[in-house]
N, C-alpha and C positions, 0 to 999 in steps of 0.2 A: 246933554240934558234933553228930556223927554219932552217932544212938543206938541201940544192935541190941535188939529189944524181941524175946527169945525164948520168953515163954510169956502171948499175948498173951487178954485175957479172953473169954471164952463169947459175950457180946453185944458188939455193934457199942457200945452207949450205956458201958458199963464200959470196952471199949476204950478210947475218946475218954476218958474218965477218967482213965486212965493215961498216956495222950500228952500230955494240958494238965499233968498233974500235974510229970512228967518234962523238959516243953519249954524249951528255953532261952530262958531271961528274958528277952536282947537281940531273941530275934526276932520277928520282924511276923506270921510265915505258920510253921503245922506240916505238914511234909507225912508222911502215913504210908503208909510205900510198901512194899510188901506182895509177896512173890513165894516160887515153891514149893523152890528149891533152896536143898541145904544152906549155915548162915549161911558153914564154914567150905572152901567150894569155888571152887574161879578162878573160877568164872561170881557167885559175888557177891562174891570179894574185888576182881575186875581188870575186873570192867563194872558193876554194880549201885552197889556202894560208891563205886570211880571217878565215877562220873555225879552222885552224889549229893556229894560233895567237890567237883566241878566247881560244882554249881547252889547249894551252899553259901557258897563261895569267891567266885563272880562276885557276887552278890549282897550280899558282907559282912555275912553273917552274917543277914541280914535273914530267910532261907526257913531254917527248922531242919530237918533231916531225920530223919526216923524209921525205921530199918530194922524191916523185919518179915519175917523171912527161914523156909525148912523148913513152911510153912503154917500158920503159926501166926495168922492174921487169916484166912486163907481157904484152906479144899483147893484144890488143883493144879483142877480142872475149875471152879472157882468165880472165880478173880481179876480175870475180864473185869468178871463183875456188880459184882464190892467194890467197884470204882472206879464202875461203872455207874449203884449206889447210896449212894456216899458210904459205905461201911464203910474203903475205904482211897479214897486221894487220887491214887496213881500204883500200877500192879500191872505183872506181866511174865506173861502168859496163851502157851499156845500154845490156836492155832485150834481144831483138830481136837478139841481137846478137851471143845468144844461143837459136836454133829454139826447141819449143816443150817445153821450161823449164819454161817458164813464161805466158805461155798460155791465162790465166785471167788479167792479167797485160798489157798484149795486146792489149789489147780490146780498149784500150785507143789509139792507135794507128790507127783506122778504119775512116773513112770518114765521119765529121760532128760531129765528138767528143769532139773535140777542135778546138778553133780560135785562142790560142794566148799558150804561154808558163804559163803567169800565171793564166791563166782558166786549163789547162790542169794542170800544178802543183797541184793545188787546186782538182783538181779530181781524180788523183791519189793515192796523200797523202790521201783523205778523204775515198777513196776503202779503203786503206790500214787498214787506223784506226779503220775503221769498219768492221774486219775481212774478207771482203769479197776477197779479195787476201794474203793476210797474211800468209796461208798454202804453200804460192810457195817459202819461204823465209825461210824455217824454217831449212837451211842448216849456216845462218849467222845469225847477229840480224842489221837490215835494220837502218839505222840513220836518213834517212831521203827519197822521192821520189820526183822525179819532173820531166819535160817533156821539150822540146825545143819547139821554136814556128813553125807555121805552115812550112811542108815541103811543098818544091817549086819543079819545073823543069829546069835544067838550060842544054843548050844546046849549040855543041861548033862551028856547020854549019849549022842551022837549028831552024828556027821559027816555035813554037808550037800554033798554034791557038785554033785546033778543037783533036780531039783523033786519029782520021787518022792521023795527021801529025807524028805520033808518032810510025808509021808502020813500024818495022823493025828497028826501032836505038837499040841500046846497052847504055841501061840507069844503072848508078851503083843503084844498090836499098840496101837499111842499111838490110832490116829484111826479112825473108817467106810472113810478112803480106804484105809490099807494093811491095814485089814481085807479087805477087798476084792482086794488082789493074794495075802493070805493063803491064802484061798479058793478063789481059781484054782490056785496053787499045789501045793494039796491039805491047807494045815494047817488047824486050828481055832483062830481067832484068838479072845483073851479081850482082853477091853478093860479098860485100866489105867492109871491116872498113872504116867510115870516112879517117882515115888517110892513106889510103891508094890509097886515089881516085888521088890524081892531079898526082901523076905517069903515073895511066893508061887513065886519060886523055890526056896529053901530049904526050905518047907516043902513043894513037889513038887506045888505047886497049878498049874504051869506046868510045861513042857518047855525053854523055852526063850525068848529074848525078840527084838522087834525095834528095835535101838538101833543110833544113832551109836558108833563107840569114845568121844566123850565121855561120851554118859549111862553108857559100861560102868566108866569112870574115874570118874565124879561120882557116880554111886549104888554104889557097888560093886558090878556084878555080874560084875566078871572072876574076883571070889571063887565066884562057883557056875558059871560058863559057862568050862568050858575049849576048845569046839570054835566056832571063829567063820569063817561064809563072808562073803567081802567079794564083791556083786555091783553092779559099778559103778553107778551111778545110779537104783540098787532105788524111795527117795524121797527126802524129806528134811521136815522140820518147820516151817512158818513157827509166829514167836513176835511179839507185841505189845506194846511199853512203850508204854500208851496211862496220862493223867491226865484227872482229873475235871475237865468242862465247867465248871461250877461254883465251883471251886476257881481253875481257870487266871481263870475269867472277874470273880475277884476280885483278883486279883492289879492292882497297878498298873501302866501302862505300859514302866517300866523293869524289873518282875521278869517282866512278861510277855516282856519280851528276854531274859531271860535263859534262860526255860525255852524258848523260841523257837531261842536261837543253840544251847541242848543236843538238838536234835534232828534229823529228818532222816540225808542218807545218810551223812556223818561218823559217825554214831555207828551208824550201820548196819555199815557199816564198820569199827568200833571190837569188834561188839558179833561178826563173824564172825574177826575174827583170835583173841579169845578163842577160839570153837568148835575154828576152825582148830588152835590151839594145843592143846587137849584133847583133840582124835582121834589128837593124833600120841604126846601121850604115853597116854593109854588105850590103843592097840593098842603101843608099848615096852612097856608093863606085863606085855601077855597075852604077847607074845616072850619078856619077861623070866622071867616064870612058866611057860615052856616049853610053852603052848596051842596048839593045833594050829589055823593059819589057811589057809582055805580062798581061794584067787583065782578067780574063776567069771573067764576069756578073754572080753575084750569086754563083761563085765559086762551092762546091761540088752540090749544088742544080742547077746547071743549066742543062736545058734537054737535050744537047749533052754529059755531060759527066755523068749525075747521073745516069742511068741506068746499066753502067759498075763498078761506086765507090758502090751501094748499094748492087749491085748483090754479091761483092765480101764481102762487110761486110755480108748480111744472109747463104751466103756458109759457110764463117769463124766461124761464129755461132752456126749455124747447125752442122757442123764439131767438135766443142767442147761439143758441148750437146750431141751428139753420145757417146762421148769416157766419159760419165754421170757426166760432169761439168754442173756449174750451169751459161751458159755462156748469157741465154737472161735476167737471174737477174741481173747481174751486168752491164749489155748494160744497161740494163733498167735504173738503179743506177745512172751510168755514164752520159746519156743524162740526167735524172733528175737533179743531181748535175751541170749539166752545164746551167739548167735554175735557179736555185735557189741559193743555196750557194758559186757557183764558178760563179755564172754568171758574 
Protein backbone atom coordinates (compact mmCIF):
# COMPACT_ATOMS: atom_id res chain seq x y z
CA UNK A 1 0.00 0.00 0.00
CA UNK A 2 1.04 3.41 -1.09
CA UNK A 3 2.16 5.58 1.84
CA UNK A 4 2.36 9.64 1.47
CA UNK A 5 5.13 10.45 4.28
CA UNK A 6 4.41 14.40 4.42
CA UNK A 7 6.65 15.70 7.14
CA UNK A 8 9.58 13.48 6.63
CA UNK A 9 12.51 13.64 9.58
CA UNK A 10 15.64 16.22 9.62
CA UNK A 11 18.19 13.24 8.89
CA UNK A 12 18.48 10.73 6.33
CA UNK A 13 19.04 7.88 9.53
CA UNK A 14 15.45 9.20 11.41
CA UNK A 15 14.04 9.08 8.08
CA UNK A 16 14.71 5.28 7.48
CA UNK A 17 13.16 5.03 10.89
CA UNK A 18 9.98 6.05 9.98
CA UNK A 19 9.79 4.22 6.71
CA UNK A 20 10.84 0.58 8.41
CA UNK A 21 8.57 1.76 11.22
CA UNK A 22 5.36 2.53 8.82
CA UNK A 23 6.36 -0.38 5.90
CA UNK A 24 4.02 -2.83 4.99
CA UNK A 25 4.53 -6.04 6.75
CA UNK A 26 3.86 -8.19 3.42
CA UNK A 27 6.78 -6.53 1.67
CA UNK A 28 10.35 -7.60 0.66
CA UNK A 29 11.60 -4.13 -0.51
CA UNK A 30 10.68 -0.27 0.72
CA UNK A 31 11.15 2.02 -1.75
CA UNK A 32 11.25 5.94 -0.60
CA UNK A 33 10.61 7.90 -3.46
CA UNK A 34 10.97 11.43 -2.89
CA UNK A 35 10.04 14.43 -5.24
CA UNK A 36 9.56 18.36 -4.98
CA UNK A 37 5.79 18.94 -6.19
CA UNK A 38 2.88 19.37 -4.28
CA UNK A 39 1.69 15.76 -2.64
CA UNK A 40 -1.94 17.09 -3.85
CA UNK A 41 -1.04 18.14 -7.79
CA UNK A 42 -1.74 16.03 -11.20
CA UNK A 43 2.01 15.75 -11.47
CA UNK A 44 2.00 13.43 -8.40
CA UNK A 45 -1.59 12.25 -8.27
CA UNK A 46 -1.71 11.05 -12.45
CA UNK A 47 2.27 10.22 -12.81
CA UNK A 48 4.28 9.86 -9.44
CA UNK A 49 1.44 7.83 -7.47
CA UNK A 50 0.39 6.15 -10.95
CA UNK A 51 3.98 4.53 -11.31
CA UNK A 52 4.30 3.77 -8.01
CA UNK A 53 0.57 1.57 -7.99
CA UNK A 54 1.99 0.21 -11.17
CA UNK A 55 5.50 -1.13 -9.56
CA UNK A 56 3.37 -1.92 -6.47
CA UNK A 57 0.60 -3.91 -8.19
CA UNK A 58 3.15 -6.01 -10.72
CA UNK A 59 5.09 -7.10 -8.12
CA UNK A 60 2.14 -8.27 -5.44
CA UNK A 61 2.77 -6.28 -3.19
CA UNK A 62 6.22 -7.54 -2.61
CA UNK A 63 8.14 -3.57 -3.25
CA UNK A 64 6.00 -1.24 -0.69
CA UNK A 65 6.18 2.37 -1.77
CA UNK A 66 6.72 5.39 0.14
CA UNK A 67 5.66 8.73 -1.13
CA UNK A 68 7.57 11.63 -0.07
CA UNK A 69 6.10 14.35 -1.93
CA UNK A 70 6.55 18.94 -1.57
CA UNK A 71 10.35 18.33 -0.46
CA UNK A 72 9.98 16.91 2.28
CA UNK A 73 13.17 14.24 2.17
CA UNK A 74 15.10 16.55 -0.06
CA UNK A 75 14.80 20.37 -1.48
CA UNK A 76 13.91 20.67 -5.13
CA UNK A 77 17.96 21.33 -6.16
CA UNK A 78 18.96 18.29 -4.00
CA UNK A 79 16.74 14.90 -5.16
CA UNK A 80 19.47 13.87 -7.79
CA UNK A 81 22.10 13.40 -4.67
CA UNK A 82 18.97 11.63 -2.14
CA UNK A 83 18.94 8.85 -4.51
CA UNK A 84 22.78 9.33 -5.33
CA UNK A 85 23.30 8.69 -1.62
CA UNK A 86 20.81 6.44 -0.35
CA UNK A 87 18.60 9.24 1.48
CA UNK A 88 15.75 8.32 -0.97
CA UNK A 89 15.72 5.10 -3.28
CA UNK A 90 13.86 6.75 -6.42
CA UNK A 91 13.56 10.82 -6.80
CA UNK A 92 12.16 13.07 -9.74
CA UNK A 93 15.09 16.00 -10.16
CA UNK A 94 15.12 18.43 -12.94
CA UNK A 95 18.70 18.90 -14.41
CA UNK A 96 19.22 22.44 -14.57
CA UNK A 97 18.87 22.48 -11.23
CA UNK A 98 22.40 21.46 -10.71
CA UNK A 99 24.31 23.88 -13.00
CA UNK A 100 27.32 22.17 -14.97
CA UNK A 101 26.16 18.42 -14.01
CA UNK A 102 23.92 17.64 -16.83
CA UNK A 103 25.39 19.67 -19.46
CA UNK A 104 24.43 17.50 -22.69
CA UNK A 105 21.02 16.98 -21.26
CA UNK A 106 20.63 20.55 -21.50
CA UNK A 107 20.64 21.00 -24.65
CA UNK A 108 17.25 20.18 -24.82
CA UNK A 109 16.54 23.07 -22.98
CA UNK A 110 17.76 25.80 -25.84
CA UNK A 111 15.36 27.70 -28.10
CA UNK A 112 13.46 25.93 -30.83
CA UNK A 113 14.18 22.43 -29.36
CA UNK A 114 10.93 21.72 -28.32
CA UNK A 115 7.20 22.87 -28.76
CA UNK A 116 5.36 20.72 -26.53
CA UNK A 117 6.32 18.33 -23.49
CA UNK A 118 5.57 15.31 -25.54
CA UNK A 119 8.10 16.32 -28.60
CA UNK A 120 10.42 17.30 -25.98
CA UNK A 121 9.88 13.99 -23.88
CA UNK A 122 10.27 12.03 -26.94
CA UNK A 123 13.82 13.79 -27.41
CA UNK A 124 15.19 13.25 -24.52
CA UNK A 125 14.35 9.93 -23.71
CA UNK A 126 15.50 9.03 -27.35
CA UNK A 127 19.32 11.14 -26.58
CA UNK A 128 19.12 9.12 -23.70
CA UNK A 129 18.61 5.71 -25.38
CA UNK A 130 21.13 6.27 -27.68
CA UNK A 131 23.82 6.92 -25.45
CA UNK A 132 24.40 10.19 -26.42
CA UNK A 133 23.87 11.51 -22.81
CA UNK A 134 23.81 8.61 -20.87
CA UNK A 135 27.45 9.20 -19.33
CA UNK A 136 25.90 12.14 -17.19
CA UNK A 137 23.90 9.68 -15.31
CA UNK A 138 26.01 7.20 -14.44
CA UNK A 139 25.91 8.13 -10.65
CA UNK A 140 22.10 6.44 -10.50
CA UNK A 141 20.35 4.15 -13.16
CA UNK A 142 17.72 6.75 -14.86
CA UNK A 143 14.03 5.04 -15.12
CA UNK A 144 12.77 7.19 -17.33
CA UNK A 145 13.37 11.15 -19.02
CA UNK A 146 10.90 13.65 -19.91
CA UNK A 147 10.43 17.53 -20.34
CA UNK A 148 7.52 20.07 -19.42
CA UNK A 149 6.03 22.00 -22.13
CA UNK A 150 7.10 25.14 -23.56
CA UNK A 151 8.26 27.68 -20.93
CA UNK A 152 6.32 30.91 -20.85
CA UNK A 153 6.84 34.64 -19.33
CA UNK A 154 4.55 35.58 -16.90
CA UNK A 155 4.68 38.81 -15.22
CA UNK A 156 2.98 40.54 -12.23
CA UNK A 157 2.86 44.76 -13.37
CA UNK A 158 4.07 44.51 -16.71
CA UNK A 159 3.16 43.63 -20.36
CA UNK A 160 5.90 41.80 -22.33
CA UNK A 161 5.50 42.47 -25.96
CA UNK A 162 8.86 42.94 -27.58
CA UNK A 163 12.41 42.03 -25.44
CA UNK A 164 12.99 45.69 -24.30
CA UNK A 165 9.94 45.37 -22.28
CA UNK A 166 11.82 43.05 -20.29
CA UNK A 167 14.65 45.67 -19.35
CA UNK A 168 15.47 45.49 -15.91
CA UNK A 169 12.60 43.12 -14.33
CA UNK A 170 13.81 40.42 -11.95
CA UNK A 171 12.39 37.23 -13.75
CA UNK A 172 12.76 33.86 -11.57
CA UNK A 173 14.66 31.61 -14.25
CA UNK A 174 14.74 27.47 -13.24
CA UNK A 175 18.39 26.87 -14.85
CA UNK A 176 22.16 28.67 -15.92
CA UNK A 177 20.73 27.96 -19.53
CA UNK A 178 17.43 30.20 -19.47
CA UNK A 179 19.49 32.33 -17.31
CA UNK A 180 21.39 33.05 -20.05
CA UNK A 181 18.64 33.85 -22.75
CA UNK A 182 17.32 36.10 -19.76
CA UNK A 183 20.21 38.20 -20.03
CA UNK A 184 20.26 38.64 -23.56
CA UNK A 185 16.95 39.58 -23.28
CA UNK A 186 17.76 42.44 -21.15
CA UNK A 187 16.10 40.86 -17.73
CA UNK A 188 17.86 39.98 -14.47
CA UNK A 189 17.44 36.52 -13.82
CA UNK A 190 17.20 35.07 -10.01
CA UNK A 191 17.60 31.66 -9.68
CA UNK A 192 14.82 29.54 -7.91
CA UNK A 193 13.14 26.12 -7.54
CA UNK A 194 9.74 26.06 -8.91
CA UNK A 195 8.60 25.82 -5.51
CA UNK A 196 9.92 28.42 -4.28
CA UNK A 197 8.77 31.08 -6.63
CA UNK A 198 5.06 32.37 -5.49
CA UNK A 199 6.87 33.41 -2.15
CA UNK A 200 9.04 35.74 -3.79
CA UNK A 201 6.69 36.79 -5.97
CA UNK A 202 4.36 37.87 -3.51
CA UNK A 203 6.55 39.27 -1.48
CA UNK A 204 7.92 41.39 -4.63
CA UNK A 205 11.33 39.64 -4.25
CA UNK A 206 10.67 39.07 -8.19
CA UNK A 207 9.04 40.75 -11.13
CA UNK A 208 7.98 38.04 -12.73
CA UNK A 209 8.71 34.39 -13.41
CA UNK A 210 9.82 31.86 -16.26
CA UNK A 211 7.40 28.99 -16.19
CA UNK A 212 5.48 26.40 -18.28
CA UNK A 213 1.42 27.26 -17.84
CA UNK A 214 1.76 24.00 -15.82
CA UNK A 215 4.30 25.18 -13.09
CA UNK A 216 1.82 28.49 -13.18
CA UNK A 217 -1.20 25.91 -12.36
CA UNK A 218 0.80 23.65 -9.95
CA UNK A 219 2.50 26.24 -7.89
CA UNK A 220 0.03 28.88 -8.03
CA UNK A 221 1.47 31.61 -9.69
CA UNK A 222 -1.41 32.68 -12.00
CA UNK A 223 -2.60 34.05 -8.37
CA UNK A 224 0.25 36.84 -8.64
CA UNK A 225 1.02 37.00 -12.56
CA UNK A 226 -1.81 38.35 -14.37
CA UNK A 227 0.30 39.49 -17.65
CA UNK A 228 1.75 36.21 -19.53
CA UNK A 229 3.79 36.29 -23.03
CA UNK A 230 3.77 32.95 -24.80
CA UNK A 231 7.00 32.82 -27.03
CA UNK A 232 6.89 29.67 -28.89
CA UNK A 233 9.79 27.37 -28.23
CA UNK A 234 11.47 30.13 -25.71
CA UNK A 235 12.78 26.40 -23.71
CA UNK A 236 11.68 23.79 -21.93
CA UNK A 237 12.97 21.70 -18.76
CA UNK A 238 14.28 18.22 -18.83
CA UNK A 239 13.27 16.05 -15.55
CA UNK A 240 14.81 12.62 -14.27
CA UNK A 241 13.01 9.59 -12.46
CA UNK A 242 16.35 7.99 -11.82
CA UNK A 243 16.53 4.87 -8.65
CA UNK A 244 19.36 3.84 -6.53
CA UNK A 245 22.10 1.66 -8.17
CA UNK A 246 22.13 -0.15 -5.05
CA UNK A 247 18.73 -0.61 -4.30
CA UNK A 248 17.70 -1.83 -7.98
CA UNK A 249 20.93 -4.02 -7.79
CA UNK A 250 19.19 -5.84 -4.78
CA UNK A 251 16.31 -6.42 -6.05
CA UNK A 252 15.81 -10.03 -7.31
CA UNK A 253 15.53 -10.88 -10.84
CA UNK A 254 11.84 -10.76 -11.12
CA UNK A 255 11.38 -7.25 -9.19
CA UNK A 256 14.19 -6.28 -11.32
CA UNK A 257 11.46 -6.71 -14.33
CA UNK A 258 9.30 -5.15 -12.94
CA UNK A 259 11.08 -1.83 -12.13
CA UNK A 260 12.69 -2.58 -15.75
CA UNK A 261 9.00 -3.08 -17.65
CA UNK A 262 8.09 0.57 -15.47
CA UNK A 263 10.46 2.59 -17.31
CA UNK A 264 11.83 3.82 -20.46
CA UNK A 265 9.86 5.75 -23.28
CA UNK A 266 6.21 4.45 -22.24
CA UNK A 267 6.40 6.25 -19.23
CA UNK A 268 8.19 9.12 -20.88
CA UNK A 269 5.34 9.32 -22.56
CA UNK A 270 2.95 8.86 -19.91
CA UNK A 271 4.93 11.36 -17.77
CA UNK A 272 4.44 14.40 -20.90
CA UNK A 273 0.56 13.76 -21.51
CA UNK A 274 0.48 14.69 -17.76
CA UNK A 275 2.50 18.08 -18.55
CA UNK A 276 0.61 18.26 -21.85
CA UNK A 277 -2.54 18.15 -19.89
CA UNK A 278 -1.54 20.98 -17.30
CA UNK A 279 -0.47 23.68 -19.77
CA UNK A 280 -3.71 23.45 -21.19
CA UNK A 281 -5.60 23.90 -18.05
CA UNK A 282 -2.98 26.52 -16.44
CA UNK A 283 -3.24 28.84 -19.33
CA UNK A 284 -7.83 28.14 -19.08
CA UNK A 285 -7.27 29.31 -15.73
CA UNK A 286 -5.34 32.78 -16.63
CA UNK A 287 -8.29 33.20 -19.62
CA UNK A 288 -10.65 32.35 -16.92
CA UNK A 289 -9.33 34.91 -14.52
CA UNK A 290 -9.43 37.39 -17.38
CA UNK A 291 -5.03 37.76 -17.54
CA UNK A 292 -3.81 39.26 -20.35
CA UNK A 293 -1.90 36.79 -22.78
CA UNK A 294 0.55 37.78 -24.91
CA UNK A 295 1.37 35.66 -28.46
CA UNK A 296 4.87 36.74 -29.63
CA UNK A 297 4.17 35.55 -34.06
CA UNK A 298 6.61 32.81 -34.88
CA UNK A 299 7.57 32.55 -31.39
CA UNK A 300 11.55 31.64 -31.02
CA UNK A 301 11.82 32.46 -34.89
CA UNK A 302 10.40 35.83 -34.84
CA UNK A 303 13.17 38.60 -35.69
CA UNK A 304 12.73 40.66 -32.65
CA UNK A 305 13.57 38.00 -30.48
CA UNK A 306 15.71 35.28 -32.48
CA UNK A 307 18.79 37.02 -32.51
CA UNK A 308 19.23 37.17 -28.74
CA UNK A 309 17.43 33.05 -28.11
CA UNK A 310 20.03 31.73 -30.98
CA UNK A 311 22.92 33.89 -30.03
CA UNK A 312 22.66 32.25 -26.50
CA UNK A 313 22.06 28.74 -27.74
CA UNK A 314 25.70 28.91 -30.26
CA UNK A 315 27.49 30.50 -27.04
CA UNK A 316 25.94 27.57 -24.95
CA UNK A 317 27.39 25.22 -27.64
CA UNK A 318 30.57 26.58 -28.09
CA UNK A 319 30.94 26.60 -24.38
CA UNK A 320 30.61 22.88 -24.17
CA UNK A 321 32.53 21.98 -27.19
CA UNK A 322 35.45 23.81 -25.44
CA UNK A 323 35.39 21.90 -22.31
CA UNK A 324 35.67 18.59 -25.46
CA UNK A 325 31.87 17.59 -25.22
CA UNK A 326 30.32 16.55 -28.19
CA UNK A 327 27.75 19.31 -27.79
CA UNK A 328 26.86 20.37 -31.84
CA UNK A 329 26.34 16.35 -32.27
CA UNK A 330 23.74 16.02 -30.04
CA UNK A 331 22.02 19.66 -31.00
CA UNK A 332 22.32 18.31 -34.28
CA UNK A 333 20.48 14.88 -32.83
CA UNK A 334 17.98 16.74 -31.12
CA UNK A 335 16.62 19.07 -33.88
CA UNK A 336 16.78 16.11 -36.09
CA UNK A 337 14.65 14.01 -33.68
CA UNK A 338 12.25 16.87 -33.40
CA UNK A 339 11.55 16.56 -37.27
CA UNK A 340 11.40 13.09 -37.44
CA UNK A 341 10.68 10.70 -34.73
CA UNK A 342 9.46 13.16 -32.09
CA UNK A 343 7.96 15.34 -34.47
Amino acid sequence: MIKIIKHAAITAVASSAIVCAQANASAEYTLRFSHFFPEVSDTSQNLFIKWAEAVETESNGRIDVQMYPSSTLAKAPAQYDAVKNSIADVSVSVQGYTANRFPLTQIVELPGVSQGAAQGSCIVQSLYDEGLISKEYNQTKPLFLFTHGPGGLHTTNKEIKVPQDLEGLRIRRPTAVVAKLLEGLGAQPVGMPAPDAYQSTQRGVIDGVALPWEGEYTFRLNELTPYHTEVGGLYTLAFAMTINKSFYNRLPADLKKVIDNNSGMEWSKKAATVFDDLDAKGRAQAVEMGHKITVIKGGAENPLWKPVLYQATEDYLNELQKKGLPSYKVYARAVELSKTACK
